[in-house]
C-alpha positions as CSV (number, residue, x, y, z in Angstrom):
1,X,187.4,76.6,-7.6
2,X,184.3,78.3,-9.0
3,X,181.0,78.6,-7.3
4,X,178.1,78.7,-9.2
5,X,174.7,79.7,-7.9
6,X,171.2,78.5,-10.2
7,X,168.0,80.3,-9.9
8,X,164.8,78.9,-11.4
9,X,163.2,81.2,-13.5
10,X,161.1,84.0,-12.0
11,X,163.0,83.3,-8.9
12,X,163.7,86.7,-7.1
13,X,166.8,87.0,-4.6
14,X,165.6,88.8,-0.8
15,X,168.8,90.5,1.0
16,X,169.0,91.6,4.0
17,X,169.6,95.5,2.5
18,X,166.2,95.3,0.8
19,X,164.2,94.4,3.9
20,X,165.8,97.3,5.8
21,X,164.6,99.3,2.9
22,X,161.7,98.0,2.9
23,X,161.0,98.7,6.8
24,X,162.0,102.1,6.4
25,X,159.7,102.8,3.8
26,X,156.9,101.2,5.2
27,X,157.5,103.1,8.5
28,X,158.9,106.9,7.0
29,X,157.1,107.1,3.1
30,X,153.9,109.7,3.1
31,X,152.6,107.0,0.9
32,X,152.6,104.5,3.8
33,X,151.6,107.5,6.6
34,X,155.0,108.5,7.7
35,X,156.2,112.0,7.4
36,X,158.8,111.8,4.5
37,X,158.8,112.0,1.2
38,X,160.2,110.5,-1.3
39,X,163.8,111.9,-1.6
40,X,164.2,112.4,2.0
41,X,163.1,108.4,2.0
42,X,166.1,108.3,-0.6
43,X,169.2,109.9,1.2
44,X,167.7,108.0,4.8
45,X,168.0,104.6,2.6
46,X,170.9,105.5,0.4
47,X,169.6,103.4,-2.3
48,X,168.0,104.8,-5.9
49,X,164.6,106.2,-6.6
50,X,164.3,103.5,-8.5
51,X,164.4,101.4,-5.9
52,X,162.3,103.3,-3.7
53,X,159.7,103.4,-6.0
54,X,159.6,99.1,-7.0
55,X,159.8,98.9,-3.7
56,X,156.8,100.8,-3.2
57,X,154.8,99.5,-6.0
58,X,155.7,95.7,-4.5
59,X,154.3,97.0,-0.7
60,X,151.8,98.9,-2.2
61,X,150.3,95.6,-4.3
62,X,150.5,93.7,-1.1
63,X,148.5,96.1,0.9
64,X,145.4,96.4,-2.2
65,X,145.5,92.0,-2.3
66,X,146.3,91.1,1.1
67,X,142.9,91.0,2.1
68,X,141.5,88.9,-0.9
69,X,144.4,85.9,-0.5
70,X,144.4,85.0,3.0
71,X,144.1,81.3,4.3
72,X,142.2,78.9,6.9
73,X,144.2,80.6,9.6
74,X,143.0,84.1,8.3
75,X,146.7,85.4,7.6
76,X,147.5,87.2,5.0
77,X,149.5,85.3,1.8
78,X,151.7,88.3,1.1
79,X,155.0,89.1,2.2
């Protein structure tokens, strides 16, 4: 029997691996204050640079908007 799973389009998938990843570079990356860089970041993960670095750009465009979308309840829209 064959499963099939349907995404709508510009749907993105969220596993648990990439929000370890994404805890770990928010807490160790020198771009987010921590005290690693990027390849140390890398081998901790053991995921791609090019990972680490979408990753990055995502956090680092929800950090710059977060305080420009917030709503009635004064949280932020971004995740």
């Amino acid at each position: 029997m064959m499963c099939l799973i349907y995404f709508y389009k510009g749907a993105t998938l969220t596993t648990k691996k990439s929000i370890d990843h994404k805890a770990i570079i928010q807490k160790r990356s020198k771009d987010f204050g921590g005290s690693l860089d990027d390849t140390d970041v890398i081998k901790l993960c053991g995921c791609s640079r090019n990972t680490i670095i979408s990753i990055s750009e995502n956090l680092n465009i929800c950090t710059i908007e977060a305080p420009r979308k917030q709503n009635t309840q004064n949280r932020s829209l971004c995740y």
